[in-house]
Every structure is written in structure tokens, then in C-alpha cells.
TORVEXFI-434330 format. One record per residue (C-alpha): residue number from 1; x, y, z. Coordinates in steps of 0.02 Angstrom, whole numbers, plus 50000, padded with zeros to 5 digits. Example, Ala and Ser with C-alpha at 12.3 -4.5 7.8 and 13.67 -1.06 7.14 Angstrom:
<pts>
+------+-------+-------+-------+
: tike :     u :     v :     w :
+------+-------+-------+-------+
:    1 : 50615 : 49775 : 50390 :
:    2 : 50684 : 49947 : 50357 :
+------+-------+-------+-------+
</pts>
This chain:
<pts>
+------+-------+-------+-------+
: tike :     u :     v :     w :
+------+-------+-------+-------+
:    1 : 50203 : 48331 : 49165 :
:    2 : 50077 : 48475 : 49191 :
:    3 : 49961 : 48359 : 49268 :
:    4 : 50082 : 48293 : 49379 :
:    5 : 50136 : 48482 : 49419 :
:    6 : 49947 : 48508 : 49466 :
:    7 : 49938 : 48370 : 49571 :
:    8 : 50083 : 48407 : 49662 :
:    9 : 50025 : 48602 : 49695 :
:   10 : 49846 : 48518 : 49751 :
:   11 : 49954 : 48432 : 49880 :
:   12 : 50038 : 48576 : 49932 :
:   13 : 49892 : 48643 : 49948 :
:   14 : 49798 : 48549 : 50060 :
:   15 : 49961 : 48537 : 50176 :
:   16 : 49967 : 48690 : 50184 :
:   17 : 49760 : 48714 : 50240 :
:   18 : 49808 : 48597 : 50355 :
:   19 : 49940 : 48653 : 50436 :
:   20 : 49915 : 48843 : 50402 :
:   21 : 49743 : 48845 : 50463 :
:   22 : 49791 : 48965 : 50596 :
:   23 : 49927 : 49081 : 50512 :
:   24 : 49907 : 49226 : 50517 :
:   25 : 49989 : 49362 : 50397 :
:   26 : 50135 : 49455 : 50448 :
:   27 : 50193 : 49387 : 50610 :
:   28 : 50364 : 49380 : 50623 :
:   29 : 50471 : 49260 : 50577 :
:   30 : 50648 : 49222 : 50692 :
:   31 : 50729 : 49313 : 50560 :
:   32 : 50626 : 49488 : 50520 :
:   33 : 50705 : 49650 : 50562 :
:   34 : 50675 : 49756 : 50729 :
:   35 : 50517 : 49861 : 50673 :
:   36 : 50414 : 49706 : 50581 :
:   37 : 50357 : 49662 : 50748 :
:   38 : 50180 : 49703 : 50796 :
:   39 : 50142 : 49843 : 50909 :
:   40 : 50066 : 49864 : 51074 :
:   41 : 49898 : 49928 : 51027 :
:   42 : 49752 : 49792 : 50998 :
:   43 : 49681 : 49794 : 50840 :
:   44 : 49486 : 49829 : 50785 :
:   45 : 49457 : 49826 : 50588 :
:   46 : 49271 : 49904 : 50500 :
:   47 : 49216 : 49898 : 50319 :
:   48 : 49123 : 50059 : 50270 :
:   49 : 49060 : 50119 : 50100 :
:   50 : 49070 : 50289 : 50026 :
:   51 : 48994 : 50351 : 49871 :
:   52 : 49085 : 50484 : 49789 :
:   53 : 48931 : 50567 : 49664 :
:   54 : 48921 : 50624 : 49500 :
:   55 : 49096 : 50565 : 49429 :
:   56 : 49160 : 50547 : 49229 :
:   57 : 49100 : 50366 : 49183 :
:   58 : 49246 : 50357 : 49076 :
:   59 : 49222 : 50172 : 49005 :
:   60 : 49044 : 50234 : 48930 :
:   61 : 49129 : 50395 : 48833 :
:   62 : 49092 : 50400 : 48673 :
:   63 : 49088 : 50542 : 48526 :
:   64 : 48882 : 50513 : 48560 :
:   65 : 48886 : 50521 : 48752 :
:   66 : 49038 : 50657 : 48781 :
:   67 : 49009 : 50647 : 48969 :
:   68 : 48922 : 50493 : 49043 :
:   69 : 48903 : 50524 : 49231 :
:   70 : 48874 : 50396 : 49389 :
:   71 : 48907 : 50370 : 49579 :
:   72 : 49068 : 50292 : 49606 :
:   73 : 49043 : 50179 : 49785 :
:   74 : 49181 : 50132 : 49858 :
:   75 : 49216 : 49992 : 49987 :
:   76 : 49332 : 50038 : 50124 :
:   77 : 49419 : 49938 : 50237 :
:   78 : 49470 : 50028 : 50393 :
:   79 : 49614 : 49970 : 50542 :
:   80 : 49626 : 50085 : 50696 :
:   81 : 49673 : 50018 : 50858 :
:   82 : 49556 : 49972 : 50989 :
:   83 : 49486 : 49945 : 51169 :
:   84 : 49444 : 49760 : 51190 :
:   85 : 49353 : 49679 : 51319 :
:   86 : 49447 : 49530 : 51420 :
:   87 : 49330 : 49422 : 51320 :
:   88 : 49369 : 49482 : 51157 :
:   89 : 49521 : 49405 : 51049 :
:   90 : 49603 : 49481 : 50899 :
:   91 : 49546 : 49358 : 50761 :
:   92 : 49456 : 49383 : 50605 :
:   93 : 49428 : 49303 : 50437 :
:   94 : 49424 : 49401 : 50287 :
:   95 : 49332 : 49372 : 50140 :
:   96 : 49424 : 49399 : 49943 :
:   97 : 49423 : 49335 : 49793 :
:   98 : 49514 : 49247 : 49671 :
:   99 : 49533 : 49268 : 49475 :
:  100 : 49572 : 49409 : 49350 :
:  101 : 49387 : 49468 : 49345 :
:  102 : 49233 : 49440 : 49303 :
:  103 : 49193 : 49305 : 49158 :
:  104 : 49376 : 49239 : 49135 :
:  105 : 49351 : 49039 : 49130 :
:  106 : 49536 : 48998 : 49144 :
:  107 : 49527 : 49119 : 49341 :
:  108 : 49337 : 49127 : 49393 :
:  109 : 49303 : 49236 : 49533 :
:  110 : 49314 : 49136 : 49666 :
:  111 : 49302 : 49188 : 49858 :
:  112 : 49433 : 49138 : 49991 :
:  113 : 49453 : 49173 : 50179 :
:  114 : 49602 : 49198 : 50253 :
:  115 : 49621 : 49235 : 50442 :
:  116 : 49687 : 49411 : 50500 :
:  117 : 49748 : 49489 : 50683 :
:  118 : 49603 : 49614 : 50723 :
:  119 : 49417 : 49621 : 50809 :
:  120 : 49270 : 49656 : 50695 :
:  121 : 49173 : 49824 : 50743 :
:  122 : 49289 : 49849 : 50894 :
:  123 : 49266 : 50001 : 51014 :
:  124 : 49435 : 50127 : 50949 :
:  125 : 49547 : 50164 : 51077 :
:  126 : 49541 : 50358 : 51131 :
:  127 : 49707 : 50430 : 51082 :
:  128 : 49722 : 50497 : 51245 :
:  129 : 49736 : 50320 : 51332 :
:  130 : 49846 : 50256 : 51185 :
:  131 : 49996 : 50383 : 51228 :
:  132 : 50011 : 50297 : 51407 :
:  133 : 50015 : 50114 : 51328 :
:  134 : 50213 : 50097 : 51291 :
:  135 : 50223 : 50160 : 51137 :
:  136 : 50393 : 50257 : 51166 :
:  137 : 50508 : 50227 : 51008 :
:  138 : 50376 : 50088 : 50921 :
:  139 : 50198 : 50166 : 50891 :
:  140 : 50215 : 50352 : 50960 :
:  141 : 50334 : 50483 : 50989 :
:  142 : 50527 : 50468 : 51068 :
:  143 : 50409 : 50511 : 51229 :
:  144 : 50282 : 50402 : 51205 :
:  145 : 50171 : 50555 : 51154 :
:  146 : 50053 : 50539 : 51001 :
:  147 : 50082 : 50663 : 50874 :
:  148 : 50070 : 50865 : 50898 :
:  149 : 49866 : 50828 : 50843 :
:  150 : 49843 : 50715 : 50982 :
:  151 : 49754 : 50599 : 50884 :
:  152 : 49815 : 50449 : 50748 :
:  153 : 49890 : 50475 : 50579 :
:  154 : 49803 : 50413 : 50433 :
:  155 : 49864 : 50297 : 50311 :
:  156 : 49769 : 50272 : 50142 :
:  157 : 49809 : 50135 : 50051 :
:  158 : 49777 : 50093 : 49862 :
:  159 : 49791 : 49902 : 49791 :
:  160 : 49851 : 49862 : 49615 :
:  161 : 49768 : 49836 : 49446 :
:  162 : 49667 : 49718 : 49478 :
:  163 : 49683 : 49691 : 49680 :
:  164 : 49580 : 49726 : 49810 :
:  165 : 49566 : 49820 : 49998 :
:  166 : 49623 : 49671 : 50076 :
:  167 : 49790 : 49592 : 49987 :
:  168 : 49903 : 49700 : 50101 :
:  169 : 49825 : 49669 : 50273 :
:  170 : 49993 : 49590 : 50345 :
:  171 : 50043 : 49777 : 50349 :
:  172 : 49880 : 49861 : 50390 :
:  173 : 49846 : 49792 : 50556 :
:  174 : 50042 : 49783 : 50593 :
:  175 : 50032 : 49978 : 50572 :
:  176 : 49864 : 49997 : 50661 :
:  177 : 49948 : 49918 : 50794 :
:  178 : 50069 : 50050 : 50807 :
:  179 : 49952 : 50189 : 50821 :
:  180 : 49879 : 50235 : 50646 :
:  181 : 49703 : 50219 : 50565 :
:  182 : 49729 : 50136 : 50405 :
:  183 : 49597 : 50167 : 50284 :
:  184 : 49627 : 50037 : 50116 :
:  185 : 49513 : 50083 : 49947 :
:  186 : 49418 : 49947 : 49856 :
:  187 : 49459 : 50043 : 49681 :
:  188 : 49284 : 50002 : 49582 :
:  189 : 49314 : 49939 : 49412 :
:  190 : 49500 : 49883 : 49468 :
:  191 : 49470 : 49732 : 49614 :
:  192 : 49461 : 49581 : 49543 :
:  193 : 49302 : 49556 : 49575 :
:  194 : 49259 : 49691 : 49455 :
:  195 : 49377 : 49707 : 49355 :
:  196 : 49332 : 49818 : 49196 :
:  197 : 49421 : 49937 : 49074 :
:  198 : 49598 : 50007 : 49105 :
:  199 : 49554 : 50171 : 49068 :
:  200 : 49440 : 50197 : 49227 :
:  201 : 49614 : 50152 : 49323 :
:  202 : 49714 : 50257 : 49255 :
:  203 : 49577 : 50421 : 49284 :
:  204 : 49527 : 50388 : 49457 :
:  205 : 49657 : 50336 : 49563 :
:  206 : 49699 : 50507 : 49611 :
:  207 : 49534 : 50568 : 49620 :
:  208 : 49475 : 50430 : 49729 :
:  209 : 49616 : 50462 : 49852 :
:  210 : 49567 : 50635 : 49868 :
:  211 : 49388 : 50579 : 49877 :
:  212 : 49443 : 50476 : 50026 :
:  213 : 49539 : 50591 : 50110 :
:  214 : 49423 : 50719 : 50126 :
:  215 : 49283 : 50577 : 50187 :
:  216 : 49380 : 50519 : 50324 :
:  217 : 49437 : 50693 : 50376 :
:  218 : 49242 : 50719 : 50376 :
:  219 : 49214 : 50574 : 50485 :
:  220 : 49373 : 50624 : 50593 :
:  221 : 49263 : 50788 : 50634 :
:  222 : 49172 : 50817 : 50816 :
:  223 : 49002 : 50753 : 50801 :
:  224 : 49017 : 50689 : 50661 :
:  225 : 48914 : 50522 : 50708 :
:  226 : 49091 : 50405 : 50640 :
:  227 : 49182 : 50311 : 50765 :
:  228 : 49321 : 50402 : 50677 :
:  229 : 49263 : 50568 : 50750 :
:  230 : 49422 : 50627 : 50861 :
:  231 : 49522 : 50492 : 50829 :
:  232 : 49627 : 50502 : 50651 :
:  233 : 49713 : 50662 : 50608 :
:  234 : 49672 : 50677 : 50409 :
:  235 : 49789 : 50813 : 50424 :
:  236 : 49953 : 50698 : 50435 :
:  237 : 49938 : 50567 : 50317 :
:  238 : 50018 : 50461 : 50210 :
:  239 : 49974 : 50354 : 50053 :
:  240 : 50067 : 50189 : 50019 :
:  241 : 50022 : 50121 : 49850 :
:  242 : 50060 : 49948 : 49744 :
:  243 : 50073 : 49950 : 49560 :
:  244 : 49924 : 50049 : 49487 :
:  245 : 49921 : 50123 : 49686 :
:  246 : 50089 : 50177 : 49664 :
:  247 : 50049 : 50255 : 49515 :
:  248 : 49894 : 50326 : 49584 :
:  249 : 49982 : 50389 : 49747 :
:  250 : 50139 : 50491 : 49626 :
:  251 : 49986 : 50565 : 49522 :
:  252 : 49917 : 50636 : 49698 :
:  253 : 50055 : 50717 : 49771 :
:  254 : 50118 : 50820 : 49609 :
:  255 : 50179 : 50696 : 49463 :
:  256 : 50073 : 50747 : 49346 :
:  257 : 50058 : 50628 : 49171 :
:  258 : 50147 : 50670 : 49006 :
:  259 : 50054 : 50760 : 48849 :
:  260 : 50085 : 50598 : 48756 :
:  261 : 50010 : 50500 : 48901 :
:  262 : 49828 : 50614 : 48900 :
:  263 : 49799 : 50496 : 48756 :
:  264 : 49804 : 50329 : 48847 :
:  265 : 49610 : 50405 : 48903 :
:  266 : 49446 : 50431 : 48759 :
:  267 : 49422 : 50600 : 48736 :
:  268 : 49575 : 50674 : 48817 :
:  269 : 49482 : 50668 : 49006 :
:  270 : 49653 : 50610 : 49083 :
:  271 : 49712 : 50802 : 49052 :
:  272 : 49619 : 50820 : 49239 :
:  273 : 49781 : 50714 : 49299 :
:  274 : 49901 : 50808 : 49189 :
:  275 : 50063 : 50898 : 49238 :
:  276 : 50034 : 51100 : 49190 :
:  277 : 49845 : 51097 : 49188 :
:  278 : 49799 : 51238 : 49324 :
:  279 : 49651 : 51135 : 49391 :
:  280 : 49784 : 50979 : 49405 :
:  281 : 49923 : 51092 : 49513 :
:  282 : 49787 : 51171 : 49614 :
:  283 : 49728 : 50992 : 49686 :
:  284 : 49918 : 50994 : 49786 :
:  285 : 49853 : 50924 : 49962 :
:  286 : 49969 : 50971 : 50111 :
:  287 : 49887 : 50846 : 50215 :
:  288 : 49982 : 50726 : 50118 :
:  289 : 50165 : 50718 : 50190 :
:  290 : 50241 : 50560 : 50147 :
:  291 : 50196 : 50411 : 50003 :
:  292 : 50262 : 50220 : 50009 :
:  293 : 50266 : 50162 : 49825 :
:  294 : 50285 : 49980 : 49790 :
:  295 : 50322 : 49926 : 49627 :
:  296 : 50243 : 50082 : 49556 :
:  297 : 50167 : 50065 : 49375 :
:  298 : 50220 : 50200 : 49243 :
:  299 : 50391 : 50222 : 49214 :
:  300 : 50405 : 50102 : 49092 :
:  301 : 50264 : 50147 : 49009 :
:  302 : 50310 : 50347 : 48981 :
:  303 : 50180 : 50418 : 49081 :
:  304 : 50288 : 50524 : 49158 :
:  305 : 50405 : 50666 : 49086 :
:  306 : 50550 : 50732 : 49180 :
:  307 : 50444 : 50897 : 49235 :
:  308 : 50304 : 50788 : 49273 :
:  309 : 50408 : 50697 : 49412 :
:  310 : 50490 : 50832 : 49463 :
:  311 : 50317 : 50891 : 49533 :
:  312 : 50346 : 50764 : 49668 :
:  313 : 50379 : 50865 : 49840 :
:  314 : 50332 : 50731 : 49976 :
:  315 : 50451 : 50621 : 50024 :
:  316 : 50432 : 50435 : 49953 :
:  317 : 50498 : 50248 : 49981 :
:  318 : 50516 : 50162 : 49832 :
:  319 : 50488 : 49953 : 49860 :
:  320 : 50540 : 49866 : 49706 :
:  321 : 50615 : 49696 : 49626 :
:  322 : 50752 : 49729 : 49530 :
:  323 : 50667 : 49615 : 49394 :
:  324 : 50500 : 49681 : 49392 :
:  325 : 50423 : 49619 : 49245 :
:  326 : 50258 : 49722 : 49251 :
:  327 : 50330 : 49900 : 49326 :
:  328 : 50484 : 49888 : 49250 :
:  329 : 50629 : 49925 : 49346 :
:  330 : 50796 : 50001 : 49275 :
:  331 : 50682 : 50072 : 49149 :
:  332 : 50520 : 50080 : 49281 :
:  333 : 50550 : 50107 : 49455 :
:  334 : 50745 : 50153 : 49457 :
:  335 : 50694 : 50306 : 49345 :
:  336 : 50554 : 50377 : 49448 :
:  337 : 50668 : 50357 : 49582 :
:  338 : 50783 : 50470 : 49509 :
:  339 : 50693 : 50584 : 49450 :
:  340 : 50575 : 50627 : 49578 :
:  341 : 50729 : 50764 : 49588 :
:  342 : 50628 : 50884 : 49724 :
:  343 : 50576 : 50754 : 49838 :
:  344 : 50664 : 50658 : 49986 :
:  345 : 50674 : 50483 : 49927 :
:  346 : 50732 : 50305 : 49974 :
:  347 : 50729 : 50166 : 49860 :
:  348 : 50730 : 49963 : 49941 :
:  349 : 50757 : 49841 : 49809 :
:  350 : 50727 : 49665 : 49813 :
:  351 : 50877 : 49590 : 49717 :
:  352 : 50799 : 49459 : 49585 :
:  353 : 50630 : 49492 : 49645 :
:  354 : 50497 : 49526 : 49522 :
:  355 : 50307 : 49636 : 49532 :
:  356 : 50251 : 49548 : 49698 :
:  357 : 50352 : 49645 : 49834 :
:  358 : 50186 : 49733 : 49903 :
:  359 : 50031 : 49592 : 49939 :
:  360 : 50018 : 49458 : 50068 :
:  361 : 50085 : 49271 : 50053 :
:  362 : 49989 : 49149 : 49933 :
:  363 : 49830 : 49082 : 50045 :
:  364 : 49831 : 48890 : 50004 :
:  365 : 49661 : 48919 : 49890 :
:  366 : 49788 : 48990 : 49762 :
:  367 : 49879 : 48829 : 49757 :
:  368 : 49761 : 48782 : 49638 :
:  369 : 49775 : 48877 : 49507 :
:  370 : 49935 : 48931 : 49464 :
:  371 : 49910 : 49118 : 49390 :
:  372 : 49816 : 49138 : 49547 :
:  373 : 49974 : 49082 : 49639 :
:  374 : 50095 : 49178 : 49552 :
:  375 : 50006 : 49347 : 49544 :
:  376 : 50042 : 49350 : 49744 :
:  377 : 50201 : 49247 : 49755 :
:  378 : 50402 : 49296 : 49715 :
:  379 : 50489 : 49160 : 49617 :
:  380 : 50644 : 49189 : 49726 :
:  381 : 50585 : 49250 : 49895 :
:  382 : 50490 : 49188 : 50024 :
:  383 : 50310 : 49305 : 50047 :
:  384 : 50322 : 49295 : 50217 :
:  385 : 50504 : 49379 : 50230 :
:  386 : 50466 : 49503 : 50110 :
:  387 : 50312 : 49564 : 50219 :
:  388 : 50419 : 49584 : 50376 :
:  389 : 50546 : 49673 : 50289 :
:  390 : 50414 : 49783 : 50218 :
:  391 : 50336 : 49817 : 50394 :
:  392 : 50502 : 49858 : 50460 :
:  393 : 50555 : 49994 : 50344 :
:  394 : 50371 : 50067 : 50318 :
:  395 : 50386 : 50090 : 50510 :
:  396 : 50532 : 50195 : 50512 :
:  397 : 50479 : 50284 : 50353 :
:  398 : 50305 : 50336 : 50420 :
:  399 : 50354 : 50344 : 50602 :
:  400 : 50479 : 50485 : 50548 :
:  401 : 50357 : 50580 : 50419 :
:  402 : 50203 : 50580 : 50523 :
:  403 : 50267 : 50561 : 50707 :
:  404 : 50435 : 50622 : 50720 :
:  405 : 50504 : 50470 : 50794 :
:  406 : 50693 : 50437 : 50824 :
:  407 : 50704 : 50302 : 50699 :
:  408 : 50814 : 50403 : 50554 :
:  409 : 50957 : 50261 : 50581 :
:  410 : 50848 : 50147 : 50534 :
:  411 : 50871 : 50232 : 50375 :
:  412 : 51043 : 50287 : 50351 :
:  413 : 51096 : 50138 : 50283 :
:  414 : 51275 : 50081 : 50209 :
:  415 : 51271 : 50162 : 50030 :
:  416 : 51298 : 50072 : 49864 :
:  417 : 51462 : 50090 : 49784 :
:  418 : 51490 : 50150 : 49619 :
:  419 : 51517 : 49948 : 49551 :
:  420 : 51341 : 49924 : 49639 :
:  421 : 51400 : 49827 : 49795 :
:  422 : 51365 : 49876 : 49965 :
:  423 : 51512 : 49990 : 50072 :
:  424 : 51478 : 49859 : 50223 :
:  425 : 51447 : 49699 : 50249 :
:  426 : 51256 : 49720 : 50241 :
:  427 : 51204 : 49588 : 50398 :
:  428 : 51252 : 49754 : 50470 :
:  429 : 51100 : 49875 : 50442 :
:  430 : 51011 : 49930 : 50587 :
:  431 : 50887 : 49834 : 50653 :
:  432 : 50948 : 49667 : 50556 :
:  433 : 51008 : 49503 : 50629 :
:  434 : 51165 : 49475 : 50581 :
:  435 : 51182 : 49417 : 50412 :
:  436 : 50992 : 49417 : 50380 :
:  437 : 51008 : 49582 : 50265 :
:  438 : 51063 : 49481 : 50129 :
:  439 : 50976 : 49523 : 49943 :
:  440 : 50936 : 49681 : 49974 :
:  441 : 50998 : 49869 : 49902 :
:  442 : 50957 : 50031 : 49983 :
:  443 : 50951 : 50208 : 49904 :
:  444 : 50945 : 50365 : 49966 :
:  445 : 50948 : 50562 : 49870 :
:  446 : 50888 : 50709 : 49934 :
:  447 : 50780 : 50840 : 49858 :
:  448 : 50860 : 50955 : 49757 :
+------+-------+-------+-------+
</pts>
């Protein structure tokens, strides 16, 4: 039977190079909500390196070598929208890999391409010509203004454990087409490409957020010599995070881990990340107004106390599966949630939908293999609905946070009842097709 279950996926597979071998991730299916579709802007898309110097090599601690030091380079993939040429198209191919990391026989590292929406090493489009390109109520401001800054929000955004910059580019370029730079981190020692010891994950998500933040608001500077320069506002961003990201992303904006969690790190370094260490609280960034968590990893796991999460001040959106095996959910995901008490929060949950509610569709090399194929598919939901739901509400989400735009009843959504059914008859949530809302919950509390 397994052989003939191989067989049959190899099929699939080459079907699906065959008749896929123009798809593109994240257009939008017949069904997909009213914000999943693309934007006006063309896209352009850059990878850049950064080397953040003289960081904790935490996976060479020992009692011996108390602090082992090196240059942590990271690879960033960066969306922004763009001034083509009439000759130009938006089409790319992007380069990942397969596998759990290195040496693994059962998942070698093996690349794939997969074809993306955007122009490699495109000219950016000023921000001052974007605000006169019909962005009204999609990309800019109820006016069709950018933001107050003049110039795009940026969006940082942090892959799981292991991932890479590139699993979640249905979204990037679908919110580079609306009129943000989106800046995604190649986490070293956590793609799976390089996959190495947990402990490095759990230390330096936060601090290579920072570390990227306050890069690209260099680059964002006049004369700086970046394409960036004048065009992304680092002061009005937003992180959206999956899994480890997610757990990253809470970490940055104020939940700091337990006492009991400190020890998940040699040596006691992930005190740097704890909640009630001065150094930790004085690291709050206020350029940092809003955080998309998918399937955030922690919950589950204790990392988190109640005063920990109540550090959380910046409004969130919560993606989850309500059976998250990884995460957690009633005991993951549901609890940070609600206990993020002093932040503005929503919470979207994918009813019967497990870890995956964050990275693109399976590409048909995956077929092969099928851990490969099930660490990016849902048992129960099709990818490619998923990712257009996902672009719809991270629209409204961000588009209010960072731009002020009028898109609050996108969010104000027919509450749960106390059985856990929905008020209304959920085909009718904004921006829905009638009837197409079905499987989902929506949550919304306040800050206290």
C-alpha cells in the first residue's frame, strides 16, 4: 500500500508540474474575500544580506567557553512596489529548499523553484507617485494619501522553526502591492537549509528583529546609498510572525519569557528575553505598532506567565487551527489570546485546521516526499483558500494599524455565542461571498 500511495502522490505530482507550471501563489480564487485581491502597485522584490556583529554563539556555550562570539548574517528578502518599464513583466522564480536540514537522509535539502508575481532588482516607486495611483480604500489612505510619513510602512516578517524568507511570499508581494515594503528574515540556524540547535531560535528571534529594524530604518535614511532611502517609514511597522516567528514577534513587543522558561537556554543567556529584566523592558520599540501572529509557538510549552503576556501593548491578530498540533491551541494559541489582557486583539481560527495556516500551497516538488508535503499542507483545507483569507484580513488589520484606513468593518465581525456558534449566519461577514465564510471563528477583546 505505501508504495502504491507513493506512486499515486508521484502522479499528482507531475500533474500538477504540468498543469501548475504557471501558478502563481496567492491569486485569487472565485471564492476569496474582498481584500485578498492584489493591489494596484507593481511589484519589484531584492535579496540583501546584513550582518549583525559580535552576537552570543549560543550553540557553542559551554562551562569552558562562557561566551563564544560570531557575526550573525542574515539573508533578507525585500518586496516594495515598483516603477516598471512597458517591457518589464511581474514574474519571478524563487529559489528554496526542501527537507528538515542539513544531513537528514529521510528529507535531504533539496532546492525547488516556484514562480512568484514581482520584478527582480526593480526601480521602487517614489511614494509620491504611488498616492496618485488609486489606492483610495485598498493600498493607501480613505483619500488615497499614503500615510502621515509620506512614505511606505514596513512589514518584517519572521518564518517558522525551520522555514525560510520565502514560504509566505503569496502574502508578501500581495501586501507590497498595496503599498508596503516587506522585509522577510532568513533566521540563520532556523531555515531549513541550516537548520541547527533549538536554542539559537529561541535567543535570537527578538534580537534579530530589532537588528532588522534598525537596518532598514538605516537604509530608509537620505543618502543612505539603499534604494530604500526615502521610501519605507521604519517608524510604522508591523511584524507578522509563523510559529517560532510568532513567538519571536510576542517576545519583541513586551511578552517577556517565564523564570522557568530562562532554562530552556545553557547558561541562563535567555534572561536577555525575560519578562522583569531592566535591559529586557528597556528594548520596548514604539516603531512597532501592530504584530500578525500565526500559529504562534509557546503557549503550550509555558514560556509565558500571565505577567509575561500581559507585557503585550500592540495590538495583535492571532491566525490559528483550532487543532494545532505543534502550537497548541486551547492550551497554545487560545491562551495567549487571552491573556495578552493590555493589548487590542483579534483571534481567526481555522476550524479543524492544524500548524499550517501561515506558508504558501505545497509546490508539486513536495509531492514527493510526504513530510515535505505535509509540513506546508492542511489536512482539511485547501492552501490556496487559506492564503486568500489570510491576505484579506492581514489587509484590514495592517491597513488600520499603520494607515488609518476605513476598513474597521472588515473587522467587527458577528461574535461567538456563549455555546461557541456564530450570532449570524456567517456567509454574512464583510467582504465574504455569500456563504463562503464557512469554517471559520472570529474573536475580538480589547485591552484592558
Amino acid at each position: 500500500m505505501k508504495a502504491v500511495h507513493r506512486m499515486l502522490l508521484l502522479a499528482l505530482a507531475m500533474a500538477a508540474g504540468q498543469t501548475g507550471a504557471q501558478e502563481y501563489f496567492g491569486d485569487a480564487r472565485p471564492d476569496a474575500p474582498e481584500l485578498a485581491k492584489r493591489g494596484p502597485l507593481a511589484v519589484g522584490v531584492r535579496t540583501l544580506t546584513a550582518a549583525h556583529n559580535d552576537q552570543l554563539d549560543i550553540l557553542r556555550y559551554s562551562a569552558e567557553q562562557p561566551d563564544p562570539r560570531y557575526a550573525r548574517k542574515l539573508t533578507l528578502e525585500v518586496w516594495y512596489p515598483a516603477r516598471l518599464s512597458s517591457a518589464q513583466k511581474e514574474h519571478t522564480v524563487y529559489t528554496d529548499v526542501l527537507g528538515s536540514g542539513p544531513n537528514d537522509p529521510k528529507r535531504p535539502n533539496t532546492p525547488f523553484r516556484f514562480n512568484g508575481r514581482a520584478v527582480r532588482d526593480a526601480a521602487p516607486l517614489p511614494p509620491g507617485a504611488a498616492s496618485g495611483a488609486g489606492l483610495a480604500e485598498v493600498a493607501a489612505g480613505p483619500t488615497g494619501a499614503l500615510p502621515v510619513s509620506g512614505r511606505y510602512p514596513l512589514v518584517l516578517l519572521s518564518h517558522g522553526y525551520p522555514g525560510s524568507r520565502l514560504q509566505m511570499s503569496y502574502l508578501t508581494e500581495n501586501l507590497a502591492s498595496k503599498g508596503y515594503v516587506v522585509v522577510a528574515i532568513d533566521h540563520p540556524e532556523s531555515t531549513r537549509a541550516d537548520k541547527a540547535g533549538f536554542a539559537s531560535t529561541l535567543l535570537n528571534r527578538r534580537l534579530d528583529d530589532l537588528f532588522v529594524l534598525d537596518t532598514v530604518a538605516g537604509w530608509a535614511k537620505p543618502g543612505s546609498g539603499n534604494f530604500l532611502a526615502g521610501v519605507v517609514d521604519a517608524d510604522n511597522t508591523a511584524l507578522i510572525g509563523y510559529s517560532m516567528g510568532g513567538y519571536g514577534a510576542l517576545n519583541t513587543v513586551g511578552a517577556g519569557v517565564s523564570a522557568a522558561a530562562a532554562a530552556y537556554v545553557p547558561g541562563g543567556k535567555l534572561a536577555v528575553n525575560q519578562q522583569g529584566n531592566p535591559q529586557y523592558e528597556a528594548a520596548r520599540d514604539a516603531r512597532i505598532k501592530a504584530v500578525v501572529a500565526f500559529a504562534p509557538w509557546g503557549g503550550a510549552h509555558k514560556v509565558w506567565d500571565d505577567a509575561g503576556l500581559a507585557g503585550v501593548r500592540t495590538p495583535v491578530l492571532f491566525i490559528s487551527g483550532d487543532q494545532d498540533d505543534v502550537a497548541g491551541y486551547q492550551d497554545g494559541v487560545l491562551q495567549l489570546f487571552r491573556k495578552t489582557v493590555h493589548a487590542d486583539r483579534y483571534l481567526l481560527t481555522y476550524v479543524g485546521g492544524r500548524h499550517n495556516s501561515a506558508p504558501n500551497p505545497p509546490s508539486p516538488a513536495m509531492w514527493r516526499n510526504f513530510d515535505d508535503f505535509q509540513s506546508y499542507s492542511e489536512p482539511l483545507w485547501d492552501s490556496r483558500r487559506i492564503n486568500n483569507i489570510n491576505q484579506h484580513f492581514v489587509t484590514a488589520f495592517l491597513g488600520i494599524q499603520l494607515k488609518n484606513e476605513p476598513f474597521q468593518s472588515y473587522l467587527d465581525l458577528p461574535p461567538l455565542q456563549a455555546d461557541g456558534t456564530i450570532k449570524e449566519d456567517p456567509g454574512l461577514w464583510k467582504g465574504f461571498p455569500k456563504r463562503a465564510a464557512l469554517g471559520l471563528t472570529w474573536q475580538h477583546l480589547s485591552g484592558q
